[in-house]
Steps between C-alpha positions, in 0.01 A plus 500: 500500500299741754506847406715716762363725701484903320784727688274798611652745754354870427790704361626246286552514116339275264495458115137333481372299159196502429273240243254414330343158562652274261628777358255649374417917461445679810425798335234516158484854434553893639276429730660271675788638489434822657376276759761304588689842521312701714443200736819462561605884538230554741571211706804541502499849664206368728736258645841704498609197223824678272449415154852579344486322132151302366407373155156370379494241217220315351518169701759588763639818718802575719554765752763596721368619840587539887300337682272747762413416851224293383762240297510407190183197512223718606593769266527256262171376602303807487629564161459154308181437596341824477629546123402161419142552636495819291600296172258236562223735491572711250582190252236297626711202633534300806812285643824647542692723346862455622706171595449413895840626586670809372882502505673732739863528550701652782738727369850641605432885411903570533583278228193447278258807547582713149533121343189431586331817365683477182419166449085543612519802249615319244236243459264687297781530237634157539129347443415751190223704673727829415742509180728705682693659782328857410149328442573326830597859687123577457311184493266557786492126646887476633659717762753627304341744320432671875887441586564742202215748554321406213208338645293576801473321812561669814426151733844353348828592669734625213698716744639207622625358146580839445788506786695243344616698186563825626396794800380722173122367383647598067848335570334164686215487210794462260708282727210286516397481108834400444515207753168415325630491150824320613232231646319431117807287372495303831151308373379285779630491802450147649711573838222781626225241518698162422587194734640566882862505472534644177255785590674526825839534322418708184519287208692184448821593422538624894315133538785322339766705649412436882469159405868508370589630750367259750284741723168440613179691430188536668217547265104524549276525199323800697752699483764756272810548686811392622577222709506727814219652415305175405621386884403818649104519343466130591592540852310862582232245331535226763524745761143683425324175448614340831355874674175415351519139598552605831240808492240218365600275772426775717174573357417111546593493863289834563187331376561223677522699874192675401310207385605327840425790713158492374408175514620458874268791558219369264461841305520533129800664323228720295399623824816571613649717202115626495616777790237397715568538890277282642486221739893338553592666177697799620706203712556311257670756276730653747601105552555486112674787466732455823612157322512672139746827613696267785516216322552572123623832506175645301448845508197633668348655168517133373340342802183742474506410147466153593257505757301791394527855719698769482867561621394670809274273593819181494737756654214552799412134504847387554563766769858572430673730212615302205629639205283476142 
């Protein structure tokens, strides 16, 4: 089955997994983990990312994050490949580091945001790495150790968790212990990163219930949420790719008119975007640009972009006032 295509708006919320190549350690020592850490906090405050809840294993990692103006893949991106460069060189290796595609899921913050940082918190106790809740509270390689003030990391938005337990920083600290504690007995929690529908429902029992009960359910393995919500993401995701169909389209047909307009006049598109005046070349520009801005609708600062002068110069060329 072809993989579907990652749901990446800017502003969205993700719970992102992260591992090793055939599972095997991502990080070998301090070291590395320090690095993985700092990575991570200082992209993610290069690229306006919100990191709410994040926990670094041996082979794997997950994080909880909203997504900046960038989106989720190129922060992704910058951060994958410039810790796995990093390891490589300090351990001497070559080849990758993490499996092709990391997991990302698009989350309903209404009904699964504190779930989802209980749960991410909990790994390092679930997998051993701690013994307990208190040696969890300052283990410095999980977020929640920073929820409670404990541990340091002013790039991760604990304000934000903060608000969910309480207007008074002491009183939400021990609302959100609590919830944490409550979560230990819970164990694994297959619904937060599980199949479509029963992620999209909360567990199986609401699975077997709506079944009883005869309703339908849209599901998508993408995503955490209800079915409205589930319909909702999908569509806002239809919508954005058909823009950039249509902007790409666009793009195509733009090329096109210059590539024409330039060979009917035999001069070179380098020449063209070169700024050079000479010969037919200021004619041929104002004829571009009249067919660009009438035509397309592009404004004029993307017509000198395309052709190569400034926005004066179009505005002059085309002897009327357009707006850029």
């Amino acid at each position: 089955m072809a993989r579907q295509a990652r749901l990446d708006s800017p502003g969205t919320l993700h719970h992102v997994m992260i591992r090793g190549i055939e599972r095997r350690r991502i990080v070998d020592n301090e070291e590395d983990r320090k690095d993985f850490v700092v990575r991570l906090g200082k992209l993610a405050s290069e690229t306006s990312t919100s990191i709410y809840a994040w926990a670094l294993m041996s082979n794997h990692a997950h994080i909880l994050l909203r997504s900046g103006p960038q989106g989720l893949a190129k922060f992704m991106r910058r951060f994958l490949t410039g810790y796995a460069v990093s390891y490589n060189l300090r351990h001497r290796r070559h080849g990758h580091l993490f499996q092709n595609r990391y997991k990302s899921i698009v989350c309903d913050g209404d009904s699964y945001f504190t779930e989802l940082v209980r749960y991410i918190h909990l790994n390092p106790l679930r997998v051993e790495l701690v013994a307990d809740l208190r040696e969890l509270e300052r283990y410095p390689y999980c977020g929640h150790g920073v929820i409670l003030g404990a541990v340091k990391n002013e790039w991760q938005d604990r304000d934000s968790v903060l608000a969910q337990f309480g207007s008074r920083e002491g009183d939400a600290k021990g609302g959100y212990r609590r919830f944490v504690e409550e979560g230990v007995a819970l164990g694994r929690r297959p619904e937060l990163v599980g199949g479509g529908l029963v992620r999209s429902l909360g567990g199986w029992s609401e699975v077997k219930s709506q079944r009883r009960r005869g309703e339908p359910g849209l599901s998508d393995e993408r995503i955490l949420g209800s079915g409205d919500f589930v319909e909702r993401i999908i569509r806002e995701a239809e919508t954005l790719a058909q823009r950039q169909l249509a902007a790409k389209g666009r793009s195509t047909k733009v090329e096109r008119l210059i590539a024409e307009a330039c060979k009917r006049h035999k001069v070179s598109i380098t020449e063209l975007r070169s700024g050079s005046r000479r010969g037919k070349m200021p004619e041929v520009r104002a004829e571009i640009a009249r067919k660009l801005v009438e035509g397309y609708g592009i404004t004029i600062a993307e017509v000198a972009r395309q052709v190569g002068v400034s926005t004066s110069a179009i505005s002059k060329s085309l002897g009327k006032s357009y707006s850029s």
